[in-house]
N, C-alpha and C positions, 0 to 999 in steps of 0.2 A: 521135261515133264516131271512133275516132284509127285510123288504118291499120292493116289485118289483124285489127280484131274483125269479130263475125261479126254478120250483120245478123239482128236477132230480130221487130224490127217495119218493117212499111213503111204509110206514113202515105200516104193516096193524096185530095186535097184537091178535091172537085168545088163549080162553083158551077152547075150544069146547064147549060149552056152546051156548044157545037157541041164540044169537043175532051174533056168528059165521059169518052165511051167510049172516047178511045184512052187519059187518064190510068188508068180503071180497069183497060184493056187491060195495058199495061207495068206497071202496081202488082204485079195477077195474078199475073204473069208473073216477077216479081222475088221478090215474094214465096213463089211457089212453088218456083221453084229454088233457095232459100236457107232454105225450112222456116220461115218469118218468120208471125208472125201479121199480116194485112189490117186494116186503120181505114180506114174508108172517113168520111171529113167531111162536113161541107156546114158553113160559119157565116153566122148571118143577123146583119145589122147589126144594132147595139145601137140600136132605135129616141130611147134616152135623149137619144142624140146629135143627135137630128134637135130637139129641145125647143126652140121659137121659129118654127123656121121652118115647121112647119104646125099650123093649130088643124083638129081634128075634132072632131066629137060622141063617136067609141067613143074610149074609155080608151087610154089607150099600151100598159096591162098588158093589155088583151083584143085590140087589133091584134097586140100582138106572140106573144100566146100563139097566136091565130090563124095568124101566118105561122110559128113555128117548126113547129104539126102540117101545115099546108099543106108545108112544108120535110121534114118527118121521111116524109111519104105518097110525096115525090116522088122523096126518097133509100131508099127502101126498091123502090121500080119500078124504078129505076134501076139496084139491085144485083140485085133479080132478072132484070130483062132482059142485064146483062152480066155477070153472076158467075154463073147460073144452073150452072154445072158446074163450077165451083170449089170449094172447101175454104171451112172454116168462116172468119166475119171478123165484124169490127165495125163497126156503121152506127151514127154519131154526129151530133147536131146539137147544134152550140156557139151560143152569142150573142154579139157584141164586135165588135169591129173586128177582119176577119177574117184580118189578117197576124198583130195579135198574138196573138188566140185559137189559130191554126194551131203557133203557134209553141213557147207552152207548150204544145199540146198534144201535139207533137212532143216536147219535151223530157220533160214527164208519162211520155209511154210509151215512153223511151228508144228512139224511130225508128234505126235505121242511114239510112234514106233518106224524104223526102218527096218526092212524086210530087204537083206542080202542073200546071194548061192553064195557056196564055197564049191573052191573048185575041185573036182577030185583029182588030177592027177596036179603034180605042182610042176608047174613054170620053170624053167631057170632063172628067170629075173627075181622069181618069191624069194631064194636063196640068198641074194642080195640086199632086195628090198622090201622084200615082203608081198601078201596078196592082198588085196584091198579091203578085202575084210578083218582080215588082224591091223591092217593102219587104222579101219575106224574104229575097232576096239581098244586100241592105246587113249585116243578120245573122242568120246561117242556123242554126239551131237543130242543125240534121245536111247531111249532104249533098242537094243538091237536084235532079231531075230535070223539066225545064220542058217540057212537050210541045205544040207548036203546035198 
């Protein structure tokens, strides 16, 4: 989005995690005064990527088919518990590593703005790798709004 177009989508990036409700909060919110259609995300890691470091009995393709409906049940509570009076939207679950999934998915549906949490306490992987909110800020697909 280059200065003074007008924002048509707002991409609003949950991993259910404490700051959820204010990212869908501000999305809403943005979204509504600007006539924008709502995406509402959640991305589940690409279990592919774990391949080594755990052996299980259930399959990788039935764990993970498992945790994306476990993920799409809990992203669907979730937009009804805080969209419940809101305008129509979309509730999506992607797979991938979740900066980059976000990020085409942003670009996909020409966002004007993506609406991420940060997390408040940090991970030990952020220390390695970062949290997914500073990966997409190294490069931002659209403009980003980061909500504590």
């Amino acid at each position: 989005m280059s200065g003074g177009e007008p924002i048509r989508a707002v991409v609003a990036a949950v991993d259910f995690g404490e700051s959820s409700g204010r990212v869908l909060s501000l999305a809403r919110s943005v979204s509504h005064a600007h006539e924008a259609r709502l995406h509402v995300v959640h991305v589940v890691h690409d279990l592919q990527s774990f391949v080594g470091f755990f052996v299980t009995r259930v399959s990788l393709a039935a764990l993970e088919e498992e945790i994306v409906r476990e993920a799409r049940e809990r992203l669907t509570s979730l937009c009804r518990t805080c969209l419940s009076t809101s305008g129509p939207h979309e509730e999506r679950v992607l797979s991938g590593v979740p900066a980059t999934a976000l990020s085409a998915y942003a670009r996909e549906h020409r966002a004007g703005l993506l609406v991420v949490g940060r997390h408040g306490q940090s991970k030990p992987e952020h220390a390695f790798f970062g949290s997914t909110s500073n990966r997409l800020l190294q490069s931002p697909p659209c403009p980003i709004l980061v909500v504590p």
